[in-house]
C-alpha positions in Angstrom: 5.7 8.7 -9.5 8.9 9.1 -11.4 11.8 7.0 -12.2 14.5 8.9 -9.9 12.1 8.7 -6.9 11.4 4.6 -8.1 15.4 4.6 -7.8 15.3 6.2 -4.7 12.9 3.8 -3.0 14.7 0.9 -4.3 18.1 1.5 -3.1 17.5 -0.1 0.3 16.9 -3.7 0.1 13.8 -3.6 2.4 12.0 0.0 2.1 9.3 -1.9 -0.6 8.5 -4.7 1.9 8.1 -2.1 4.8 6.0 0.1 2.9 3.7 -3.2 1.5 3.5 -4.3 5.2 2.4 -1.5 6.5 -0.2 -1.3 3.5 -1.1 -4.1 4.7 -2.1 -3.5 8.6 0.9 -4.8 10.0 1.8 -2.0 12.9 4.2 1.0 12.2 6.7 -0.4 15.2 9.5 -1.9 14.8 9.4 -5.0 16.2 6.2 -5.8 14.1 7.7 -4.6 11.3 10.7 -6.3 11.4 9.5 -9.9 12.5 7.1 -10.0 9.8 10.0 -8.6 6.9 12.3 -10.9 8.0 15.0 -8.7 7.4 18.3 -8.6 9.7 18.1 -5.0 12.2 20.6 -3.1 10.4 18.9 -3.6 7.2 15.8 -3.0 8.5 16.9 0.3 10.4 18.7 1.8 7.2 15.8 1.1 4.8 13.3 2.5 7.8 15.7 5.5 7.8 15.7 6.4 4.3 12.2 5.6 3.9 11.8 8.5 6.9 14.6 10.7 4.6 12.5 10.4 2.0 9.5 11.5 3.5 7.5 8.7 2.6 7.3 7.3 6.2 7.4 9.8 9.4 7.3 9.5 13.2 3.7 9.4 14.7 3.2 12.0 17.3 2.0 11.3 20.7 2.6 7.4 20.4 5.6 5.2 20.7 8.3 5.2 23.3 11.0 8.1 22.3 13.6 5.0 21.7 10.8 2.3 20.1 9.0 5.4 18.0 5.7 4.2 16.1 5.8 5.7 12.4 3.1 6.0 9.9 2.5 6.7 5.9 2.8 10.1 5.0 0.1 10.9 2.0 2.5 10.2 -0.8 4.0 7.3 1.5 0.5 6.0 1.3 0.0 6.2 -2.4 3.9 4.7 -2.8 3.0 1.8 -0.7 -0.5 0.7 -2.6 2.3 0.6 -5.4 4.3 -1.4 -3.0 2.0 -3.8 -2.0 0.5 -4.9 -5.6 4.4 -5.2 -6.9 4.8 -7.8 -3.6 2.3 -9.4 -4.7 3.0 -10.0 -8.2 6.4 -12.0 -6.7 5.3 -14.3 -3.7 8.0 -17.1 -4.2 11.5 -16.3 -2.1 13.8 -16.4 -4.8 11.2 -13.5 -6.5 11.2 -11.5 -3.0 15.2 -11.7 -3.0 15.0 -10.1 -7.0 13.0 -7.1 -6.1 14.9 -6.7 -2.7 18.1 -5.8 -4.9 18.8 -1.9 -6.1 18.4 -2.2 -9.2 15.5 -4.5 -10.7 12.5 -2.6 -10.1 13.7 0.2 -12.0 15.0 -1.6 -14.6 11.7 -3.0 -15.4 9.9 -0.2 -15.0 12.0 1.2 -18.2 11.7 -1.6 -20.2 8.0 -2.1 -20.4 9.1 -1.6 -24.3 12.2 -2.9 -26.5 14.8 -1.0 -25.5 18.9 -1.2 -26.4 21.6 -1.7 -23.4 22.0 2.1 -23.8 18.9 3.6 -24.1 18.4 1.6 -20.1 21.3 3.2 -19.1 20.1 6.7 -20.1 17.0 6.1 -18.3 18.7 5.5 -15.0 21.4 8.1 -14.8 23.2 6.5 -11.8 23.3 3.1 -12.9 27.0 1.6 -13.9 27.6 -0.9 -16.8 28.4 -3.6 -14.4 25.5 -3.1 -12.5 23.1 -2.8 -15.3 24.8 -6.0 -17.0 24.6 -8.1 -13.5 20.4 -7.1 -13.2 19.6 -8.1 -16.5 21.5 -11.4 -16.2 19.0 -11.8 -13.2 16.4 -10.7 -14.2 16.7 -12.8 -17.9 17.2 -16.0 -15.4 13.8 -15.2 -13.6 12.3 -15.3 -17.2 11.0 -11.4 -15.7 13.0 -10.1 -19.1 13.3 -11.0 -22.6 16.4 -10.3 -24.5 16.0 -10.7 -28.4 18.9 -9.9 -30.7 18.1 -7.4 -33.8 19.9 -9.0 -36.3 19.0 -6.2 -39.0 21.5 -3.6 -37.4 25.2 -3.9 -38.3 26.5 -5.2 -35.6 23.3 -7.4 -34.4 22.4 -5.5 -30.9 20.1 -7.1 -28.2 16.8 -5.6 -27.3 15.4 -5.7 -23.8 11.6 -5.8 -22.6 10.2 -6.8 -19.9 7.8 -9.7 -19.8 5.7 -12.2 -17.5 5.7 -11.1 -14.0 8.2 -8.7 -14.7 5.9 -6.7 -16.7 3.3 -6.5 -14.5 5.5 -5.2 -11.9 7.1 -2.4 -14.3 3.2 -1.9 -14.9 2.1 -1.4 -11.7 4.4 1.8 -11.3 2.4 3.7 -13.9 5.6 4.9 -15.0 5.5 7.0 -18.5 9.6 6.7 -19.6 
């Protein structure tokens, strides 16, 4: 997997909780799906969407009701979700579930599985605006899933970013080479 499709993924709030559920047995309908996500519909329908978009998730032929389809994994949807369902597991508690839920923080750690500058992030996710990037490692420095240390050899001192605890296990379990 690669870090532009890990953005991808991530860029809906729910698409790594669907994809872990239905790792996990729960039925590809929707009203399974989305009682046991506990996400609200129209989040749930737009991450179900782009997980369709992104062929990771397609419609299962033959079963379902044309308006209440039934989907199922595709083979890389399969292989994404194992992923899915280890990373949901590293982060049980809800204030964890509502970190990896936003855009940003699974990528983030997945890059910073070494000591990296502010910059050297942002080159590693294209799309990703100062703001953004600033606001995600505030969070995720408050969940104690990243360690900021200042180099105070450089002129000026610059901070240096890794991740660490749970928040290195989950950029781990990508198997991301960046």
């Amino acid at each position: 997997m690669d870090i532009d499709l890990v953005v991808k993924i991530t860029s809906r709030a729910w698409s790594l909780k669907i994809l872990a559920l239905m790792q996990a047995g729960v039925p590809g309908r929707q009203a399974p799906l989305l009682s046991a996500s506990g996400a609200s519909r129209t989040a749930f329908s737009q991450s179900l969407k782009h997980l369709v978009d992104l062929g990771l998730l397609e419609r299962n032929p033959g079963h379902g009701h044309p308006l209440r389809p039934e989907y199922r994994l595709t083979a890389l949807g399969a292989q994404i979700a194992q992923v899915a369902r280890r990373i949901e597991r590293l982060a049980p508690q809800p204030d964890e579930t509502a970190l990896l839920r936003r855009s940003w923080t699974v990528p983030i750690l997945a890059v910073s599985q070494a000591p990296r500058h502010f910059s050297e992030i942002k080159t590693a996710l294209p799309p990703i605006t100062d703001r953004a990037l600033s606001q995600s490692l505030q969070h995720l420095q408050a969940q104690h899933w990243l360690q900021r240390r200042v180099n105070t050899s450089s002129h000026p001192p610059r901070p240096l970013y890794q991740a660490a605890n749970a928040g290195a296990q989950i950029g781990a379990a990508l198997g991301l080479v960046v």
